[in-house]
C-alpha positions in Angstrom: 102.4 82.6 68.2 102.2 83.3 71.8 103.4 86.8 72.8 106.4 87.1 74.9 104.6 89.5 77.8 101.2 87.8 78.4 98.4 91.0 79.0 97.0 90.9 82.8 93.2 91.0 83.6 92.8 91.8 87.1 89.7 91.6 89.3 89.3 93.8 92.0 87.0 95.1 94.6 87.3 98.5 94.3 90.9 99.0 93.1 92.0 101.9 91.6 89.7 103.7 94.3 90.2 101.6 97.5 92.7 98.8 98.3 95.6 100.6 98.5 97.9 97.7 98.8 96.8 96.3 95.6 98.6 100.0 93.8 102.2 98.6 95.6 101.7 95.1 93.9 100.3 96.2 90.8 103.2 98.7 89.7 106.1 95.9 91.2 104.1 93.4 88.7 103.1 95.7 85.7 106.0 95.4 83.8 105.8 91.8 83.6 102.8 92.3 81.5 102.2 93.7 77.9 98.9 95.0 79.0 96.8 95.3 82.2 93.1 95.5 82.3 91.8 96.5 85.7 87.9 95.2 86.2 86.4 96.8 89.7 83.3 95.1 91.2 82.3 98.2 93.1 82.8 101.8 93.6 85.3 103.4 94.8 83.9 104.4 99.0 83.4 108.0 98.9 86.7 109.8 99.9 88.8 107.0 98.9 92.0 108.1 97.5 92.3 106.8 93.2 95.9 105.2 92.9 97.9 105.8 90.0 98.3 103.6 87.7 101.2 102.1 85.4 101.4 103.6 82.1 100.0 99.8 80.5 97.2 99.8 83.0 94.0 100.1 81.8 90.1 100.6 83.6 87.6 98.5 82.1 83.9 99.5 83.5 82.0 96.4 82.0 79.0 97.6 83.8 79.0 95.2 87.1 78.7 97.8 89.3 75.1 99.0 88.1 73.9 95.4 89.2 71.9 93.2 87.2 67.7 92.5 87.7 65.9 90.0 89.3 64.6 88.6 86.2 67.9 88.2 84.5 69.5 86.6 87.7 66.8 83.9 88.1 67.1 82.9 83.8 71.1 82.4 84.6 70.4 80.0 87.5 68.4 77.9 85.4 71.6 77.2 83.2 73.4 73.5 83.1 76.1 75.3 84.2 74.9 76.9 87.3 73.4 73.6 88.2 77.1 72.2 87.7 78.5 73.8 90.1 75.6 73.5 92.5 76.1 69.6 92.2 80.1 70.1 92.9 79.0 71.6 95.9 76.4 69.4 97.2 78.4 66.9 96.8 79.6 67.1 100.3 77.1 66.5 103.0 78.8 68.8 105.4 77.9 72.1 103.1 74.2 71.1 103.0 73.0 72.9 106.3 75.2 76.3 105.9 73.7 76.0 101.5 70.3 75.3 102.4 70.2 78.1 106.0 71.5 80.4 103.6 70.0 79.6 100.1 68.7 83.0 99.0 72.8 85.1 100.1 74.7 81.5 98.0 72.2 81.7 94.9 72.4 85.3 94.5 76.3 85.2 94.2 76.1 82.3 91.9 73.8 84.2 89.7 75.9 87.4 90.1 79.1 85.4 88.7 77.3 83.7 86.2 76.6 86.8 84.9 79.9 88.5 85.4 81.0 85.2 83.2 78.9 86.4 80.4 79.4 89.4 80.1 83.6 88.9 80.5 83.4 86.4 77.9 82.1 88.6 75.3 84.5 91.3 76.1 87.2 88.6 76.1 86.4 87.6 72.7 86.1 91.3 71.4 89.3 92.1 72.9 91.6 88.8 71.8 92.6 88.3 75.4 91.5 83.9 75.8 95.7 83.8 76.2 95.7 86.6 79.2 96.5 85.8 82.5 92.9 86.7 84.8 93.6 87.2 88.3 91.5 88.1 90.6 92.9 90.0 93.8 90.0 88.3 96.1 88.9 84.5 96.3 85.5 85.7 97.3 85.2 88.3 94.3 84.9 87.7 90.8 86.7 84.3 90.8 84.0 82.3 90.4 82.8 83.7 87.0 86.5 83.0 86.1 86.5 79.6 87.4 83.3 79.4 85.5 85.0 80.6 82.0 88.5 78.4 82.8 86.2 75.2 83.6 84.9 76.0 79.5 88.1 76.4 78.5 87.1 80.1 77.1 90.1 81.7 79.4 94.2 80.1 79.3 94.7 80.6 82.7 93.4 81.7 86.0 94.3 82.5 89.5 93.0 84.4 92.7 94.8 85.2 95.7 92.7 84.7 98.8 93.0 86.8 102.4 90.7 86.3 105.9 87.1 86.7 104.5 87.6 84.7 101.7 89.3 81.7 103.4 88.0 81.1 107.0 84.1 79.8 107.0 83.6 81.6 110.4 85.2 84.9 108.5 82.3 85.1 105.3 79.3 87.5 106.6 76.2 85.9 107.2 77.8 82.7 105.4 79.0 79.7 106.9 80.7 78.3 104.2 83.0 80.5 101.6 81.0 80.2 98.8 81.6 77.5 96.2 85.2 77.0 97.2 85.4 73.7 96.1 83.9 74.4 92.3 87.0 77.5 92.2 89.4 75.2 93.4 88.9 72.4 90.4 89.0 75.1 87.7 91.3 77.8 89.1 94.8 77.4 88.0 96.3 78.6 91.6 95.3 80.3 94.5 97.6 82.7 96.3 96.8 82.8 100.8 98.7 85.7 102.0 99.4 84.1 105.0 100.5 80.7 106.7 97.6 79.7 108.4 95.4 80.7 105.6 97.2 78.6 103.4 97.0 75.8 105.9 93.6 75.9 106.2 92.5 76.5 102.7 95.0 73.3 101.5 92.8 71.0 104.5 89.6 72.0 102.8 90.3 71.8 99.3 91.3 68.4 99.2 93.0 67.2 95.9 93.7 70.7 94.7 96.0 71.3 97.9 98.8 71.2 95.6 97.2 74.6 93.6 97.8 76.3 96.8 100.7 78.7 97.1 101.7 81.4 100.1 102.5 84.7 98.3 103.0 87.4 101.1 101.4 90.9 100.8 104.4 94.0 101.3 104.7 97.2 101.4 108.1 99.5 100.8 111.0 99.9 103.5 111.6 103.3 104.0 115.5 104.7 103.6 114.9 105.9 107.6 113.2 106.4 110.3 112.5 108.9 113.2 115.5 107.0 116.2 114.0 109.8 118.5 110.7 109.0 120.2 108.0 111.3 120.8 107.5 112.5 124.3 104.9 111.6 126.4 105.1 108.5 124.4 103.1 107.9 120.9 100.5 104.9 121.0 99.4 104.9 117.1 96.2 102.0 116.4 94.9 102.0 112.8 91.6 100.2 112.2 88.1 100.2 110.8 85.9 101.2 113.9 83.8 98.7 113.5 83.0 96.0 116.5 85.5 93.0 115.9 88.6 95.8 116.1 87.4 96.5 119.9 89.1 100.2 119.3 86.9 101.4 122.3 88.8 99.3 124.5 92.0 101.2 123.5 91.3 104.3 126.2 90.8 101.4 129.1 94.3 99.9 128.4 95.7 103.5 128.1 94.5 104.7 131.6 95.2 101.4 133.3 98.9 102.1 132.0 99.0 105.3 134.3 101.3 107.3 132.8 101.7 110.7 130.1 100.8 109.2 126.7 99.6 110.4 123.1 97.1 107.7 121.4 96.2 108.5 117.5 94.2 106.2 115.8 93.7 106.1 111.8 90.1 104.9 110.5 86.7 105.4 110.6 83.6 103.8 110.8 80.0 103.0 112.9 81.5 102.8 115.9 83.0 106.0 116.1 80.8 107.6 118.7 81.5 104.7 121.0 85.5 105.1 120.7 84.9 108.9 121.2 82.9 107.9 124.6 85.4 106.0 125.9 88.0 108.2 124.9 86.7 111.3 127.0 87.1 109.6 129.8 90.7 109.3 129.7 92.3 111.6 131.8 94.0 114.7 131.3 96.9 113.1 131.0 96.0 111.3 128.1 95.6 113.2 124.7 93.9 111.6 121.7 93.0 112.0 118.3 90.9 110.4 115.8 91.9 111.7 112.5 89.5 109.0 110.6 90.1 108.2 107.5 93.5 109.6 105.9 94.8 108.5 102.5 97.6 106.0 103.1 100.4 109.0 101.8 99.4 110.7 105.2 99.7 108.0 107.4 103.1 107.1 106.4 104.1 110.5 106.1 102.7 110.3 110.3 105.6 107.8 110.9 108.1 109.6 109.0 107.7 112.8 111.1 107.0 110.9 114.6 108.9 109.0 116.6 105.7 106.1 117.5 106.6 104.2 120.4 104.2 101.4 119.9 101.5 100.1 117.8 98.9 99.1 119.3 95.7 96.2 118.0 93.1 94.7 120.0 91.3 93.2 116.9 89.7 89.8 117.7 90.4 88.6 113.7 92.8 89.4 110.8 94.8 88.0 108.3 98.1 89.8 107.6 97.4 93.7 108.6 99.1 95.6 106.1 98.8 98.6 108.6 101.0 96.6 111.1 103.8 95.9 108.2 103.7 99.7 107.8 104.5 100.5 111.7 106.9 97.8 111.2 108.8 99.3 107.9 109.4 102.3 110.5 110.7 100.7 113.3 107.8 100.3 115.3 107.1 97.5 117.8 103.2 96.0 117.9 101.3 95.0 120.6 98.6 92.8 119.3 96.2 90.0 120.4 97.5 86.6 118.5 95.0 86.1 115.9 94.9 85.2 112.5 98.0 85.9 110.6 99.1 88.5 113.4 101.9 85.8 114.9 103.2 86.0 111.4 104.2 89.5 111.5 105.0 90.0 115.3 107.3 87.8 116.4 110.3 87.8 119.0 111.8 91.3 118.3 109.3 93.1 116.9 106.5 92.8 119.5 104.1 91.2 122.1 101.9 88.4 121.3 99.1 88.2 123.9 96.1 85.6 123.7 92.8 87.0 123.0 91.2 86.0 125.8 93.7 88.5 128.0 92.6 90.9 130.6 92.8 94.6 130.1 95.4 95.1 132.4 97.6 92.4 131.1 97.9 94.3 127.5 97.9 97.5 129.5 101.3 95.9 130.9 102.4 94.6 127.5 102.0 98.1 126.6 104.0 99.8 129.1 106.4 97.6 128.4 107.1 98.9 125.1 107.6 103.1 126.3 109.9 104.9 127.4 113.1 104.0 129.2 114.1 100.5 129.3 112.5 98.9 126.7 113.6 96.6 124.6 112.5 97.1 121.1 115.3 98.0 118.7 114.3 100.1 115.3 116.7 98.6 113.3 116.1 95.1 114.8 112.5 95.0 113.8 113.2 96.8 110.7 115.5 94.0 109.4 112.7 91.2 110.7 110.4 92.8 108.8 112.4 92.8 105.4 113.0 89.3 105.5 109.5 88.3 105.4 107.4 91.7 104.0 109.3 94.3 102.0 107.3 94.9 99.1 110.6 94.8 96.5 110.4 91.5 97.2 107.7 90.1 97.9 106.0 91.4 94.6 108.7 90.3 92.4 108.6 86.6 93.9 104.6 86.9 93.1 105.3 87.9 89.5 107.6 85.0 88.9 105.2 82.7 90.4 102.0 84.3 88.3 104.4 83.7 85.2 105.2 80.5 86.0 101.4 79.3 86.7 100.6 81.2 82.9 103.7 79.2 81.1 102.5 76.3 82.8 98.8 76.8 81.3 98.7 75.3 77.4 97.9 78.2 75.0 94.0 78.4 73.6 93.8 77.0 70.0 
């Protein structure tokens, strides 16, 4: 007899030490569950703050992170079923140049899942869990050792939800193809875009399985208030790996071509630290800045709560659906961001400026100035109430549950 709760087996990166989001979400969906088994890919990155769990959540270290040999990785790849899904892949002459340029990076993640697949199915079987729902929190993750196990019929049900990286070809590192999209899409049971236009492109490329495709919005909690005083000189807050593709040394330009007082804090860290510190000593005097690094997410929100940030500022050339710009937002904070990715999605009339990414400095610069001090036209509460409709957490994460229910129900029970 099937069990009224299904259990949960969730693949993640690095969740509980990393992907901070993914704590929100799990503790909303949690209780839809009898059990939750958390299965990390990685480590935690050092200094990374460990979320807390729900009291039916479980870590299960099946040993992925330690790698597996050369040897080992080459037997798998000799399996029917790795060649399988090579064939469902092949099978479209437009994936042959970016499969055979980049050979070695595709073959070492099919070998990698393959084993991930082996070694889950045994601790499947041990645990009693062919019934659970698997989910993996990344399309470009673990999901293809469950599309591999589903495709067998050794799992009930399985879905991933999918983000920038792991939907956009031009997005996957040194790939030019996400890899083996098409195999996942046959055998998954539905696959979650958290935005619009990843969900538009991911139905265009998955051809019969568009139907499997299903927007489920990220979120993250509204706040009972915010600071209705703003800091003076105005509060530019930016929060962002530094790494190149965020452009964060291009920040101090706009801020002295908006020739004015201002306080500019950014949140992250990363290589290109030293650069954003150059640029940011020659701001002027007038200009203070700070570049806290990384801060566990507690501390950034707690930032908000006790400052009154005029504007959030993003020069990022790519990104899905920033989760740090639905957190300025939850505060009552307009954005000024280039219109990229999933960005338009999240500022819209009311709750910021849009500008092309091809803009000159000293058209954001304006944008910018536009946003401080007297005279502008942002209202907190306004862009609060825009950003409830489409991202508060509540929500969101209960509309997600009921659809992750519905795919399981929909799934026929193992026999």
């Amino acid at each position: 007899m099937t069990a009224a709760k299904p259990d949960l087996v969730m693949l993640t990166g690095r969740f509980p030490k990393g992907e901070a989001v993914l704590a929100g979400e799990l503790h909303a969906t949690a209780t839809r569950f009898e059990r939750v088994f958390v299965i990390p890919s990685h480590t935690g990155k050092p200094g990374a703050e460990t979320a807390e769990l729900p009291a039916n959540a479980t870590v299960v270290d099946l040993g992925w992170r330690r790698g597996w040999s050369r040897a080992q990785k080459l037997r798998v790849l000799r399996s029917p079923l790795a060649l399988r899904i090579l064939a469902r892949t092949l099978r479209h002459p437009s994936n042959w140049r970016a499969y055979i340029s980049g050979a070695r990076a595709y073959l070492d993640i099919l070998a990698g899942n393959l084993l991930k697949a082996r070694s889950l199915a045994a601790w499947v079987e041990e645990e009693g869990l062919r019934d659970a729902l698997f989910y993996d929190f990344w399309f470009e993750n673990s999901t293809l050792a469950l599309a591999a196990l589903r495709k067998r019929d050794e799992i009930r049900c399985a879905v991933a939800r999918a983000h920038r990286f792991d939907v956009f070809d031009f997005e996957e590192a040194g790939l030019r193809r996400v890899p083996f999209r098409e195999f996942k899409a046959d055998c998954l049971d539905a696959i979650f875009p958290i935005a619009e236009d990843g969900a538009d492109y991911m139905r265009e490329r998955v051809g019969g399985n568009a139907g499997k495709v299903r927007l489920a919005r990220l979120g993250v909690p509204l706040p009972a208030s915010y600071p209705e005083t703003l800091a003076e000189p105005p509060l530019v807050v930016s929060c962002s790996s530094l790494i190149p593709r965020k452009q964060v040394h291009l920040i101090p330009e706009v801020l002295r071509a908006c020739e004015r007082p201002l306080r500019w804090v950014h949140f992250g860290e990363g290589p290109e630290r030293q650069r954003v510190e150059a640029a940011a000593s020659l701001l002027p005097d007038t200009v203070s800045w700070e570049l806290p690094g990384r801060v566990e997410n507690q501390a950034v929100h707690a930032f908000y709560a006790e400052n009154g940030v005029s504007t959030f500022l993003s020069l990022s050339l790519s990104e899905g659906v920033p989760v740090s710009m639905m957190e300025a937002q939850s505060y009552g904070v307009p954005i000024v961001s280039l219109a990229v990715g999933g960005v338009p999605e999240i500022v819209q009339k009311g709750t910021g400026v849009l500008l092309q990414p091809d803009s000159s400095l000293e058209a954001i610069a304006e944008a910018l100035a536009g946003t401080l001090g007297p005279g502008q036209r942002f209202d907190g509460d306004r862009i609060r109430s825009l950003f409830a409709s489409r991202f508060d957490a509540s929500a969101n994460y209960r509309e997600f549950a009921d659809a992750l229910m519905d795919v399981w129900a929909s799934s026929p029970p193992i026999l």
